[in-house]
LOKE-974706 format. One record per residue (C-alpha): x, y, z; residue in three letters. Coordinates in steps of 0.02 Angstrom, whole numbers, plus 32768, in hexadecimal, padded with zeros to 4 digits. Layout:
residues N
{{X, Y, Z}, ala}
...
end
This chain:
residues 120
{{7F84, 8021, 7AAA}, unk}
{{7F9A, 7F82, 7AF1}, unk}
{{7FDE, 7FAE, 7B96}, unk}
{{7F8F, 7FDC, 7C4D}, unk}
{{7F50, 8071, 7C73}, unk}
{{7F91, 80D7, 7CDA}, unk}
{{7F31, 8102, 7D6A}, unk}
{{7F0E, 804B, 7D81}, unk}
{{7FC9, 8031, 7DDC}, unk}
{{7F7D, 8097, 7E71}, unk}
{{7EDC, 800C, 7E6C}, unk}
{{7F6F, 7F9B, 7E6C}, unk}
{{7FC8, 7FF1, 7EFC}, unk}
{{7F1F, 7FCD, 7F67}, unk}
{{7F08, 7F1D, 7F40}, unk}
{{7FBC, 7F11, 7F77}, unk}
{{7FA9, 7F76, 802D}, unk}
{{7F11, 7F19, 805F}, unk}
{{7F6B, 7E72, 8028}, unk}
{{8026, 7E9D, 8087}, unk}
{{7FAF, 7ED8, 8110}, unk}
{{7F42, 7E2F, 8127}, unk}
{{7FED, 7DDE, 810E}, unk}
{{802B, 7E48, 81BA}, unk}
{{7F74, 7E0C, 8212}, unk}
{{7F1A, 7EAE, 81FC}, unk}
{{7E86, 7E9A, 81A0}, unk}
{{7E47, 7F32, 815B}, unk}
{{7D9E, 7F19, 8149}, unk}
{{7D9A, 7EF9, 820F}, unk}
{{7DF5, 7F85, 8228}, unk}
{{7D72, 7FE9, 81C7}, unk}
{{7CF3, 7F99, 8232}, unk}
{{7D5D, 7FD0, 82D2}, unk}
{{7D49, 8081, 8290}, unk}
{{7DE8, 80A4, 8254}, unk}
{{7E12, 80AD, 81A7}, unk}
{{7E9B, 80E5, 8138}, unk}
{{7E8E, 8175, 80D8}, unk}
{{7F17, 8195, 803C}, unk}
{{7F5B, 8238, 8065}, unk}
{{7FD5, 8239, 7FDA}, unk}
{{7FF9, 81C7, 7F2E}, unk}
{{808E, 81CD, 7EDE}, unk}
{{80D8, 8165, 7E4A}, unk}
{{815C, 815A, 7DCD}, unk}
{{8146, 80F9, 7D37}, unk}
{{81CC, 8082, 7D05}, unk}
{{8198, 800F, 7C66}, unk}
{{80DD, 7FF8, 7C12}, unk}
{{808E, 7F57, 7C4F}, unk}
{{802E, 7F09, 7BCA}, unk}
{{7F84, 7E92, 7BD7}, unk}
{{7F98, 7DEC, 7C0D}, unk}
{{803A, 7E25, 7C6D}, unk}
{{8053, 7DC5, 7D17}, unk}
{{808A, 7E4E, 7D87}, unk}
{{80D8, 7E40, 7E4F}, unk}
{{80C3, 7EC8, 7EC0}, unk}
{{8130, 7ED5, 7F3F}, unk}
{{8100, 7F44, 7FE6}, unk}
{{814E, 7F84, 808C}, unk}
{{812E, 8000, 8108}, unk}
{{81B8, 8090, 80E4}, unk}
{{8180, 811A, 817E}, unk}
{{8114, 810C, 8205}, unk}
{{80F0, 81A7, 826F}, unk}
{{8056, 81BC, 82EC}, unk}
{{7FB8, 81B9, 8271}, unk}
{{801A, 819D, 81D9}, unk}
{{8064, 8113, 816D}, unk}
{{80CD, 8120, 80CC}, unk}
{{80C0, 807C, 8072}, unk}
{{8130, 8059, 7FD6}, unk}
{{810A, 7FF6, 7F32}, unk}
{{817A, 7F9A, 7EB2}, unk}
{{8106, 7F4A, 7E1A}, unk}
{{8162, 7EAF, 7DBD}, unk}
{{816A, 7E60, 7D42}, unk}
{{8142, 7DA7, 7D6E}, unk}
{{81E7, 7D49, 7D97}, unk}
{{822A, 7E02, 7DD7}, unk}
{{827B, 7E20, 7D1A}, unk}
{{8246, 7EE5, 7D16}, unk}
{{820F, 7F67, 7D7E}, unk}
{{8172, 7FB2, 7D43}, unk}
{{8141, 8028, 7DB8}, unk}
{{817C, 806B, 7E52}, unk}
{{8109, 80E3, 7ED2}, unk}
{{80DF, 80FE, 7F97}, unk}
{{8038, 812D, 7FE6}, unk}
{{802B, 8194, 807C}, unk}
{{7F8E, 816C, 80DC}, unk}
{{7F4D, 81CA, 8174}, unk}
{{7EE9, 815F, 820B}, unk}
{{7E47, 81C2, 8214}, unk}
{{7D9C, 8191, 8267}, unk}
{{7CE0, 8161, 8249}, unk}
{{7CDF, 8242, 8223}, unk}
{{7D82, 8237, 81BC}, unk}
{{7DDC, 828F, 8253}, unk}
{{7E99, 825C, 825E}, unk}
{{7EC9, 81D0, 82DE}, unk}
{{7F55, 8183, 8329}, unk}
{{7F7A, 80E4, 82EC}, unk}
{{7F3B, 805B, 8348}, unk}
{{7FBE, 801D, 83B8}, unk}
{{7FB0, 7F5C, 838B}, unk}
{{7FAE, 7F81, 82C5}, unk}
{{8055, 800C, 82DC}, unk}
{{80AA, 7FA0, 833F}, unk}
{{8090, 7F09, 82AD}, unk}
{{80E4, 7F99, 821E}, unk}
{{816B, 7FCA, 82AA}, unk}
{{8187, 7F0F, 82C7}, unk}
{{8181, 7F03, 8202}, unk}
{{8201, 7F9F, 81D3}, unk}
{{8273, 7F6C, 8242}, unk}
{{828F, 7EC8, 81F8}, unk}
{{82A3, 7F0B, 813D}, unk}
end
């Protein structure tokens, strides 16, 4: 049909949380080697516009809520140049451990999204 599928946008969504968090200092696959790891607790999107192959596309993230072993992130997909949304969504994602337990968040990486949603 010409146009992306659909489930790819939450593909997309990933690329862009491990990006916005490298671009904070938190590298994730450090943090998974530190034993703590991120776990999508909940997906949710809402589909705007079709993009269509060989569409540049901007993705645009920021930490929405932060609570003690959870983070909501949110999602905008682009258009290049911004000219139409695409796709909006937000991923919850729980802290949990080396046994999938639930965590607190460690301190240094909530205080960089605190630090981070309060200047938004």
């Amino acid at each position: 049909m010409g146009v992306v599928y659909y489930g790819n946008y939450f593909t997309y969504f990933e690329v862009a949380r491990v990006e916005y968090l490298r671009d904070l200092g938190v590298v994730y696959a450090q943090m998974e080697k530190d034993g703590v790891f991120l776990a999508v607790f909940e997906a949710y999107c809402k589909y705007k516009a079709s993009a269509r192959y060989d569409d540049l596309l901007v993705a645009r993230t920021w930490v929405s809520k932060l609570k003690h072993a959870r983070a909501e992130l949110s999602y905008e997909i682009w258009r290049e140049n911004e000219t139409q949304l695409v796709v909006e969504g937000r991923t919850t994602l729980v802290c949990v451990d080396t046994e999938g337990k639930p965590m607190l968040i460690p301190k240094q990486i909530s205080d960089l999204l605190k630090k981070e949603m309060d200047s938004q």
